[in-house]
N, C-alpha and C positions, 0 to 999 in steps of 0.2 A: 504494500500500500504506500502509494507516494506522498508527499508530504504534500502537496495541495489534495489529497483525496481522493484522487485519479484512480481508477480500480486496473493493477497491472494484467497485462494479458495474460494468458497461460504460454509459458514455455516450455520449453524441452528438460530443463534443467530441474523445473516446479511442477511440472506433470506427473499426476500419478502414474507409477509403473505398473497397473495392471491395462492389458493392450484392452480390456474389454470396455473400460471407460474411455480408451481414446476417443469408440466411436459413437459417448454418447454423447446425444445433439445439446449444445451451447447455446446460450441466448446471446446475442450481439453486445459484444462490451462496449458501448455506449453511454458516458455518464449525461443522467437526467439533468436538465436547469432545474432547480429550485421553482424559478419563477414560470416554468411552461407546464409544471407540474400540475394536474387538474386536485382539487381538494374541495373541502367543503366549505363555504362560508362562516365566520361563527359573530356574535356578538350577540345584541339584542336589537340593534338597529337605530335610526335618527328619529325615529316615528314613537320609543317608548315612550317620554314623557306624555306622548297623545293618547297614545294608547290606554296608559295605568289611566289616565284624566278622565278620560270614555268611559272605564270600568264603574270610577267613582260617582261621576253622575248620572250613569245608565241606569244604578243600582239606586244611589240616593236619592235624587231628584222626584222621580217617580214614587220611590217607599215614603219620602213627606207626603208629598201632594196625596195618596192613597191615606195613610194614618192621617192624617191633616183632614180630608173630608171626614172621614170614619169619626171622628169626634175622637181623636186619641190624644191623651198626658203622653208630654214629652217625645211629640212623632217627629219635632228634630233632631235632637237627642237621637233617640233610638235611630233616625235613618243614617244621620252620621256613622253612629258606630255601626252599625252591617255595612255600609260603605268600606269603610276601614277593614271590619273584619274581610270582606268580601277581597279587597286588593290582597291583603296579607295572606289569603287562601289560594289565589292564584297567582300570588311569587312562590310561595311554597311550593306549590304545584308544577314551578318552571312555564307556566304561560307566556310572560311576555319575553320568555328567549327565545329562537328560533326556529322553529317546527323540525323537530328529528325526524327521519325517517325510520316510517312505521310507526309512527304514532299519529292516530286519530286527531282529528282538527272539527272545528264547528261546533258542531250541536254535542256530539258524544262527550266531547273534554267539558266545555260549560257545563251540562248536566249532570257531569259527576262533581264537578266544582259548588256546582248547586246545592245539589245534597248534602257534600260534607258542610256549607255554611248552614244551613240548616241546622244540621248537628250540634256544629260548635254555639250556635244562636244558642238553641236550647237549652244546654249546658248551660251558658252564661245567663239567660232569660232565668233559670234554677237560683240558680247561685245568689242573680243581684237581687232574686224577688221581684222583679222587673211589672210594670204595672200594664204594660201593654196587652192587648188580646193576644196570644199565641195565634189566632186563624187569621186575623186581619193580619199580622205580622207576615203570616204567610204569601196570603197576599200580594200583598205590601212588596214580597220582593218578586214574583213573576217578572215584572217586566222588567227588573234587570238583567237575569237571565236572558230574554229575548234579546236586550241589547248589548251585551256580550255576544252572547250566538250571531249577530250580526254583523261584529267590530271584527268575532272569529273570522267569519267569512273574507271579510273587506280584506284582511290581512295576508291571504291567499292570493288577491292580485299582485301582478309583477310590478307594481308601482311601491310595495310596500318592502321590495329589495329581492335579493337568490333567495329561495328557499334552500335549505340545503340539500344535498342530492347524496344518493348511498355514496359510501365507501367503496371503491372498486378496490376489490382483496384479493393477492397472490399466498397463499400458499406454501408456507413451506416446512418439511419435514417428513419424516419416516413414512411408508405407504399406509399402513395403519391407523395413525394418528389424522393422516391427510382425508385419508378415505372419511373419516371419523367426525371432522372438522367439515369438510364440503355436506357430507349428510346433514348435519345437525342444521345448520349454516343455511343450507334450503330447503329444509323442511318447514321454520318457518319462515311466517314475512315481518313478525314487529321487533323488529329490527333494520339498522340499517348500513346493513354489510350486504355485499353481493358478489361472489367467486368467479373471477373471470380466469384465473389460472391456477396451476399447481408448480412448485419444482420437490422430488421426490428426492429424498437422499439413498441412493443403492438405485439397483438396478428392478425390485420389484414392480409389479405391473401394481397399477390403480385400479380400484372397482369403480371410483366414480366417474362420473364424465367431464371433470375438467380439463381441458387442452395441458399437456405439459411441454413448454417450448423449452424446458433443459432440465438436470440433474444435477444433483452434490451429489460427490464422491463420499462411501464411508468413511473415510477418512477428512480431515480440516487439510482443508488446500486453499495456496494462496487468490483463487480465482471465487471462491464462495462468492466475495463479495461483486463480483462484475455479474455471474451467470443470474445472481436473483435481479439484479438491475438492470442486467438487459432484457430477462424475461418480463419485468417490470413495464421497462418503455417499449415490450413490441404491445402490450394489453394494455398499456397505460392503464396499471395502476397507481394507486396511491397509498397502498399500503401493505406490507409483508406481516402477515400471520406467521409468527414461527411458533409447530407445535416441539414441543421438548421431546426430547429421548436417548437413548442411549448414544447414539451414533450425533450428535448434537448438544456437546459439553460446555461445562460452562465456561471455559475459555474459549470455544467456536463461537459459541453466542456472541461474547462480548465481541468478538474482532467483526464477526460480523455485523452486528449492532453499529461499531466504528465509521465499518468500510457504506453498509444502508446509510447512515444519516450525515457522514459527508457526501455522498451521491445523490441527497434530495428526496429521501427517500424514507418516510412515518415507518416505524417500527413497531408489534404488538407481539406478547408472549402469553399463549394458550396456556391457563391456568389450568390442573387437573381437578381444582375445586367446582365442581358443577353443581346447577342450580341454588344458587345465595345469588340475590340483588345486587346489586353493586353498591345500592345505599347502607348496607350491613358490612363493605370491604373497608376496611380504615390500612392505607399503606404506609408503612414507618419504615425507617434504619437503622441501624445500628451495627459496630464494628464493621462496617463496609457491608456488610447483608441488606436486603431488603426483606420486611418482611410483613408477610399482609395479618392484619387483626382482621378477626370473623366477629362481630358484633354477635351475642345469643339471639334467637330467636325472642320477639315479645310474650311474654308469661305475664309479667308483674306490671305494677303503675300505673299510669296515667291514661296510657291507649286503652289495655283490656277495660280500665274502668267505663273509659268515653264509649267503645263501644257496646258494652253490656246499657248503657243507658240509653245510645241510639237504638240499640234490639226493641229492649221491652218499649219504647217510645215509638218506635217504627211499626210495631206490631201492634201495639194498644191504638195508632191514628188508620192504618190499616184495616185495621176489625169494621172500626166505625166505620170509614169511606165508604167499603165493600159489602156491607149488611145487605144491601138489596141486591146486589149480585151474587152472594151467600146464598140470600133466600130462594133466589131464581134458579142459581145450581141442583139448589139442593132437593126443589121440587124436580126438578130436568130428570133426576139419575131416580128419585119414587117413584114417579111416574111411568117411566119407559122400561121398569124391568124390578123382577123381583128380590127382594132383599134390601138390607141396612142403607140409609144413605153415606154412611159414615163407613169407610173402612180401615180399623184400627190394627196396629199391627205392632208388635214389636223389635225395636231397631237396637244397637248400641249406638252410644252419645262418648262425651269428653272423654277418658280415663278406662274404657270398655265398660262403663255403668250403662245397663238396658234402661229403656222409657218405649210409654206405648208414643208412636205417630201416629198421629189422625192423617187421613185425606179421604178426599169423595172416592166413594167406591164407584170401579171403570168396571169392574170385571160380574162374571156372574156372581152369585151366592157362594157358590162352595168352589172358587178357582181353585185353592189352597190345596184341594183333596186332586185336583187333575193334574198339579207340577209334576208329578214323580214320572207319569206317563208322559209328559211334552220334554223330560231333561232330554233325551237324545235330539233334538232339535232348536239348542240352546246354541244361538249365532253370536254371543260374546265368547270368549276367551276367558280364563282364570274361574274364581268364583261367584261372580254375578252372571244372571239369568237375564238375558234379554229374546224378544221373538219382533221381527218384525212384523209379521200378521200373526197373531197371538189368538188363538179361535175364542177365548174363554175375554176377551173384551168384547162390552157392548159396545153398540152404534154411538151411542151417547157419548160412553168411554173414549172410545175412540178420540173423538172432535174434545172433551175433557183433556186429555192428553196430549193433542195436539196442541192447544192452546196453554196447557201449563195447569189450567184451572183447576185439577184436581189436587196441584198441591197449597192452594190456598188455606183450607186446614191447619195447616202447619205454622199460622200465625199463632194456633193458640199454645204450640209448643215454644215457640219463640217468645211468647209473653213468660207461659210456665219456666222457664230458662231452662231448657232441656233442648234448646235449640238455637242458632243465631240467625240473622237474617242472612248472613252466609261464611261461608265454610263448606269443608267438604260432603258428598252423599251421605246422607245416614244407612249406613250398612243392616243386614242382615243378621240374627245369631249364626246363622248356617256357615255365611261368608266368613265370620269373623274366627270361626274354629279351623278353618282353611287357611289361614292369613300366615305369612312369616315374620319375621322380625321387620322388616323395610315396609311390612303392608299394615302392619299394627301401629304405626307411628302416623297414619291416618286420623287415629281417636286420641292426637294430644291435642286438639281444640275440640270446640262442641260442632258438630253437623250444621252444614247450614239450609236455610230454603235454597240459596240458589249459589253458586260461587263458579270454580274454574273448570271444571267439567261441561255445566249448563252450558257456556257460554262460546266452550269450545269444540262443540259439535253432541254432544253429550253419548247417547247409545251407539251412535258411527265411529266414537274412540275405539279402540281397545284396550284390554285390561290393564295393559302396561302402562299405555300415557294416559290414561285415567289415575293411574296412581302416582305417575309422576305429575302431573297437573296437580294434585292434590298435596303429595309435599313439598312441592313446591310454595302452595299457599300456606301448608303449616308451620312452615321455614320463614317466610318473609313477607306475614302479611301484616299490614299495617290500616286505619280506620280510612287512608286516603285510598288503599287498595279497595277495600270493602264499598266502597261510596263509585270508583271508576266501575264494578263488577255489578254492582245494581243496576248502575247507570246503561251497562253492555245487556244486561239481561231482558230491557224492553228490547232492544233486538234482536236477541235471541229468539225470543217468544213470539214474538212477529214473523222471525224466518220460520219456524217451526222444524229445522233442521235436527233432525236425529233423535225426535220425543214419538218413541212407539211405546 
């Protein structure tokens, strides 16, 4: 490596002596400009102060003028502060930074933004004794929602600067880990990386389908750092993935690290820690180490408390709203077939403690006694039972299920606290005596109505990424999680994707 950074060519002298890597194909040693190099934009833009400004009297303005006719004490006061509160919920939330790729814009972010103000209102509405009506309050903030949701939109034109654009991501390490990383990587989309190439260290073949324009020798040779950078600049990428492994020491790394970011060229190391948020990584130093803190999981304090109080508060405003569609369900499933409107059943909750679940009964009278005969025709994987034409639902069921409706019920579990408004499926006893150790770490929160399952396709998962989905949220869920997954679940319910 030259002393301006120059990445030196391979020679005769620096060349691995096995003749079989002579003839594997090279990327073009060509160092990247800095400045031609495609990247992401980052800031928050010239437009924030407008933007936060928008927030505050989209929301405030409108919650006077509403508390202000309503005949409400102190509707300035209070529209102030949910202004206030309202901006500070979506700085927290990362709003008025740049729209990431793969994260939702408009309506979906506002209306989960929404909710959690709601929450925290509550809260505070508790706390101060607050004189204001809790329904007018509600009220009261509709239309700033609306004009967020709006401001969201406007923000999306090309007048309000680049949006940022994925990551185009190279690839590099052991065929394994490679294969590993491109799988995972486009499987899904909320994210915003995208594989345009791979370089393989050795000579194994790749399963997946990323183009590989060159290879690293198993061995540290002085050319690592040109082959990934000229594979680099034929895919114009913007950034090397390097997964870790044997053949990839922590002295290749650093030189290569070197030889990448004098060439212009973002560097990233595939952690082996999977599924933890990144808001739970805290990276430190010491003795020349790097070393990442893993934040525990929420158990104690302040969140589980907030949201055990949005539960039973969400589930007590819930009952009420819903009563006449309650009552309409509930004649729909008496009417149109024989037996209980209520089907009770016993699940396990937090800790493996069992509780019965309510919901509308979909199915006949006596399904319960016909499983044993339909197991061989069980289209999930693992220990849950799914059918997608299931002979023993009714018609009603049917469209109940479709629609979600039958687990309304389960509000009065979520009052009883034998439930939350989300978290993971509440399992079965049958399921739960089948479970291992990694599927049992499911019941360290409570079950909820709705969470990452629902929302990710639900009985079209299988058993696996149903349970990674699931500790996934028991690992790193948070009140602002819980509020974005409510907020996904009216679309859910509206697609009606994967509720048989």
């Amino acid at each position: 490596m030259g002393l301006a950074g120059a990445p030196r060519p391979r020679t005769t002298s620096n060349r691995p002596r096995s003749q079989k890597f002579d003839r594997l194909p090279q990327g073009p040693t060509v160092q990247r400009e800095r400045s031609a190099r495609p990247g992401p934009k980052s800031g928050p833009g010239r437009y924030l102060p407008l933007v936060i400004g928008l927030d505050l009297l989209g929301l405030g303005l409108p919650g006077w003028l509403v508390l202000r006719t309503d005949g409400e004490p102190g509707a300035l006061a209070g529209a102030s502060a949910a202004a206030l509160v309202w901006s500070a919920v979506r700085a927290a939330r990362g709003r008025y930074s740049l729209r990431a790729p793969g994260r939702p814009a408009g309506a979906l972010t506002a209306s989960g933004d929404w909710l959690l103000l709601i929450g925290v209102l509550a809260v505070l509405w508790t706390v101060a004794d607050g004189s204001i009506d809790p329904s007018a309050a509600v009220v009261a903030l509709i239309p700033g929602l609306l004009a967020t949701t709006a401001v969201s939109g406007v923000r999306q034109l090309p007048r309000w600067g680049k949006r940022r654009t994925a990551r185009r991501v190279l690839v590099v390490g052991e065929a394994a880990g490679v294969n590993r990383a491109v799988r995972l990587l486009g499987s899904r989309s909320d994210h915003g990386y995208v594989v345009v190439a791979a370089v393989p260290v050795g000579t194994a073949a790749l399963n997946c389908d990323a183009p590989v324009p060159g290879r690293l020798a198993p061995a540290p040779a002085d050319d690592d750092a040109s082959t990934v950078l000229g594979a680099a600049f034929a895919h114009e990428a913007d950034l090397a993935l390097v997964v870790p492994g044997p053949e990839i020491t922590e002295e290749r790394l650093r030189r290569l690290s070197w030889g990448l970011h004098d060439g212009g060229l973002e560097l990233s190391v595939l952690s082996h820690l999977s599924e933890i948020a990144a808001g739970r990584v805290r990276p430190a130093s010491a003795a020349g180490l790097t070393l990442l803190h893993i934040v525990p999981p929420l158990r104690r304090g302040a969140q589980p408390t907030l949201k055990a109080a949005v539960d039973r508060t969400g589930a007590a405003l819930g009952l009420l709203a819903l009563a006449p569609l309650l009552l309409l369900v509930a004649a729909a499933v008496r009417l149109t077939s024989r037996g209980p409107v209520f089907h009770r059943q016993i699940r396990h909750g937090q800790h493996n403690r069992p509780f019965t679940m309510w919901k509308f009964r979909t199915m006949i009278a006596d399904a319960e006694q016909h499983r044993t005969r339909l197991a061989t025709s069980n289209e999930i994987d693992g220990p849950m039972f799914k059918m997608r034409r299931d002979p023993r639902v009714t018609r009603v069921g049917r469209l109940l299920r479709r629609s979600s409706l039958d687990e309304l019920p389960q509000l009065f579990n979520v009052l009883r606290g034998d439930m939350s408004l989300v978290g993971p499926r509440p399992p079965l006893p049958d399921e739960v005596s089948r479970y291992d150790e990694r599927e049992l770490r499911r019941l360290a929160v409570k079950p909820g109505l709705t969470g990452l399952w629902q929302v990710s396709g639900r009985s079209d998962l299988s058993w696996q990424e149903t349970v990674s989905l699931d500790l996934w949220y028991v690992d790193n869920w948070s009140v602002a999680t819980d509020m974005g997954l409510m907020a996904r679940t009216l679309r859910a319910v509206t697609d009606g994707r994967g509720a048989y």
